[in-house]
C-alpha positions as CSV (number, residue, x, y, z in Angstrom):
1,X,-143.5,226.6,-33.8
2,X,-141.9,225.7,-30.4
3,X,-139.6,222.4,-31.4
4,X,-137.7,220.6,-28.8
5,X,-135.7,217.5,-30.4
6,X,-133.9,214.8,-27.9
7,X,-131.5,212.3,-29.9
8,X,-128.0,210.4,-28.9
9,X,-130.3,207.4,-27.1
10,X,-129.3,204.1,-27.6
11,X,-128.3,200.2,-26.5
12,X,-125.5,200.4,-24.2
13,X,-123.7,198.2,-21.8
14,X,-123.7,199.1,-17.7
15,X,-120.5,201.0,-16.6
16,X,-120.6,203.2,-20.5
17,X,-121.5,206.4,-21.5
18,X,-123.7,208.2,-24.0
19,X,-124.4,211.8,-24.8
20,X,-127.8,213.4,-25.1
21,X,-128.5,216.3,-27.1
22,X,-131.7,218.4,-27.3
23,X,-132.3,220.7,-29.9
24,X,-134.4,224.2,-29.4
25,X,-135.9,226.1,-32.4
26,X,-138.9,228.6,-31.9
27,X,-138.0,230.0,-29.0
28,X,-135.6,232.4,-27.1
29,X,-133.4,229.8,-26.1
30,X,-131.6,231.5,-23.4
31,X,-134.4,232.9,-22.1
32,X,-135.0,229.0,-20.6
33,X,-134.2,227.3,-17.9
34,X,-133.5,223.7,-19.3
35,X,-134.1,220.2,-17.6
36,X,-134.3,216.6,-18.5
37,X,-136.2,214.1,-17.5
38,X,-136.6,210.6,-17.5
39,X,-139.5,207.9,-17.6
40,X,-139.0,204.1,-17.0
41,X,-141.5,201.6,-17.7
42,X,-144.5,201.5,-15.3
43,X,-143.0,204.3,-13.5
44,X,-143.6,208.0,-13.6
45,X,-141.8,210.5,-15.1
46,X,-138.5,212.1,-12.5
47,X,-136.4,214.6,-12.5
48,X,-132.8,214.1,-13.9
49,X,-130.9,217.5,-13.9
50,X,-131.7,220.9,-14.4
51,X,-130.0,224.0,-15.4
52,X,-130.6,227.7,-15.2
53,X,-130.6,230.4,-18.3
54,X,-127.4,231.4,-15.9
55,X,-125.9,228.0,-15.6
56,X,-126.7,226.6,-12.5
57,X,-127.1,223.3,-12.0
58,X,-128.8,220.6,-10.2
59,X,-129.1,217.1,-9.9
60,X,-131.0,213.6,-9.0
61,X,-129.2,211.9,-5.7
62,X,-129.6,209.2,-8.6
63,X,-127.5,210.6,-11.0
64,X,-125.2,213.3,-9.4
65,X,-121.3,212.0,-9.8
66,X,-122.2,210.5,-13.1
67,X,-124.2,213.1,-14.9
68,X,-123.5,216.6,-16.0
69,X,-126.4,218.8,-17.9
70,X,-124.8,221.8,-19.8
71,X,-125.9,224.1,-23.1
72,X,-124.8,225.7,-25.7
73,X,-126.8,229.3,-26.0
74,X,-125.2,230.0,-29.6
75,X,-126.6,226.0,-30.9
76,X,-129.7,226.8,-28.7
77,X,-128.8,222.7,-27.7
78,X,-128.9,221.2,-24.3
79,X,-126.7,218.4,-23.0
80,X,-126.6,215.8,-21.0
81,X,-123.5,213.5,-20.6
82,X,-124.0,210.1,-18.8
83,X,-121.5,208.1,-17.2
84,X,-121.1,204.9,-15.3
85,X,-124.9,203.7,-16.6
86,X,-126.7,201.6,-14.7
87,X,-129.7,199.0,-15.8
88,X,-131.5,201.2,-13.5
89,X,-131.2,204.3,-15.9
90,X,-133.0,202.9,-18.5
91,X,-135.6,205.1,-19.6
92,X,-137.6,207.4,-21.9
93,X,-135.5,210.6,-21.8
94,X,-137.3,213.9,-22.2
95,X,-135.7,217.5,-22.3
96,X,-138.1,220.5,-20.7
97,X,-137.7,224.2,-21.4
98,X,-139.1,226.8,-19.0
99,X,-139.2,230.7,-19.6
100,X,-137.8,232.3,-17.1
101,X,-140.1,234.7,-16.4
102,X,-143.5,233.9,-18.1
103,X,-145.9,230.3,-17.6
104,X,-144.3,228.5,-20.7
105,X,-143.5,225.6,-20.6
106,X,-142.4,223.1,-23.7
107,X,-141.2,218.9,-23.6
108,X,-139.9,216.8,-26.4
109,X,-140.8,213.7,-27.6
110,X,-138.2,211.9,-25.8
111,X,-135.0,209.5,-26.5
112,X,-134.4,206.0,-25.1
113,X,-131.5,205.0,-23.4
114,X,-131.5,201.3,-22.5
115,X,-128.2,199.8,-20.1
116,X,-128.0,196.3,-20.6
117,X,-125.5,193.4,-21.1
């Protein structure tokens, strides 16, 4: 059974930090390339940051400066540490996994991360 498990979400004030983790079981973890996400209210869901099974990234115009995705292929665990939060990234935080090679294609349930005063 495929499991992907977001935590690290919280309350924090604008300008701090928090560290998101996602943790894989059921599946070849490095055999993923590995995103997050992000839904706010009344919104749809965007892209955040992505990296490759190689370790390529990419960012949001959004986030880039003040994000950075990475992973750790031995704790099958993505990352994502945030910086300098804004009200504006409060969301619903999903991580994504997608194989490489075949149409596969797994979510989480999601964290929140709320940036107020």
């Amino acid at each position: 059974q495929v499991q992907l498990v977001e935590s690290g979400g919280g309350l924090v004030q604008p300008g701090g930090s928090l560290r998101l983790s996602c943790a894989c079981s059921g599946i070849i973890f490095s055999f993923y390339h590995m995103g997050w996400s992000r839904q706010a209210p009344g919104q749809q869901r965007e892209f955040v940051a992505r990296i490759s099974n190689g370790g390529s990234t990419n960012y949001a115009d959004s986030v880039k400066g003040r994000f950075t995705i990475s992973r750790d292929n031995a704790k099958n665990t993505l990352y994502l540490q945030m910086n300098s939060l804004k009200p504006e990234d409060t969301a619903v935080y999903y991580c994504n996994a997608n194989h490489v090679f075949l149409r596969e294609d797994y979510w989480g349930q999601g964290t929140q991360v709320t940036v107020s005063s």
